[in-house]
N, C-alpha and C positions, 0 to 999 in steps of 0.2 A: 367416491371421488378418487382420481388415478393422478399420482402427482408428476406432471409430464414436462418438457421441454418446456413450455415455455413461463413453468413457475420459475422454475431456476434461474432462467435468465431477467425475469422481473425483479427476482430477491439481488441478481447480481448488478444488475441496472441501478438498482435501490441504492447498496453499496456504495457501487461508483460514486451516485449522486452525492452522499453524501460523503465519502471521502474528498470529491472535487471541490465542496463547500467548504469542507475542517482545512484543504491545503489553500484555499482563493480569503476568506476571512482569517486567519490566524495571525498571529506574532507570534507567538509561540511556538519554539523550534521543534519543542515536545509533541506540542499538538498540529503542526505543516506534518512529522512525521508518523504521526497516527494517521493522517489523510490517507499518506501514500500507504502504508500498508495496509488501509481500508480496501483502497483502488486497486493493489494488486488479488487481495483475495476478492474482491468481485471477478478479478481474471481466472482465477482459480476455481471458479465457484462454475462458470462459461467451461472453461476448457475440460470438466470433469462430464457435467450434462452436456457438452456436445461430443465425448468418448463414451457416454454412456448411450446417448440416443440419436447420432450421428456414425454411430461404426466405427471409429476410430481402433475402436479398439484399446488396448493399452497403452497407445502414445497420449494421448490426452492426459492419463494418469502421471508418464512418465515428466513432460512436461509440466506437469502440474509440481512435480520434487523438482523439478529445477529453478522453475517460480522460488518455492518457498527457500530452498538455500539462497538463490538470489536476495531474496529479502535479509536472510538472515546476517548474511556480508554488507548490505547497505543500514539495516540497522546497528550493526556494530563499530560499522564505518560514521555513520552521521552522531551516534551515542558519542563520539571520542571528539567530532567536530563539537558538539553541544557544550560538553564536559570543557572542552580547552577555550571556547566564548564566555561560559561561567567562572570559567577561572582567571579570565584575562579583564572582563569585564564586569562579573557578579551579576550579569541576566543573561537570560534565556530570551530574548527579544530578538528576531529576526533583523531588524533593523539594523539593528547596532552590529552588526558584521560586517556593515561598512567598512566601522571605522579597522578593522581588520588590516584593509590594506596600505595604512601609513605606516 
């Protein structure tokens, strides 16, 4: 058995699904941002299998390092948001970022 095009995209389909469930059920700022970084490597996972069996060629790959710095800038960016919620409020609850803006 030959692992073709369209495993890859069922395993990245998969991903998605369930990062879109961890970021649509959550409170948890911790776990909204494990969604999204679920969701972009199922992008990742898509952009690699269709530079590998779509021709792309090496742009799929290169795009794929820009993906993952992207991530890497929004996790550290949303880590500082989390951190300064915890500290102003002592939870991690999405909700309560409300009150943030009084």
């Amino acid at each position: 058995m030959e692992i073709g095009l369209h495993h890859f995209l069922t395993v990245g389909a998969i991903l998605f699904g369930l990062g879109l469930f961890a970021m649509i059920t959550r409170r948890n700022a911790i776990l909204v941002l494990m969604g999204i970084e679920l969701i972009l490597n199922s992008a990742n996972i898509n952009l690699v299998a269709f530079s590998k069996f779509g021709g792309l060629g090496v742009d799929g790959q290169m795009i794929t390092i820009f993906v993952i710095i992207l991530a890497v800038a929004e996790a550290a960016v949303a880590l500082g948001i989390v951190l300064n919620l915890y500290n102003n409020f002592e939870t991690v609850d999405v909700d309560e970022a409300n009150l943030m803006k009084d």
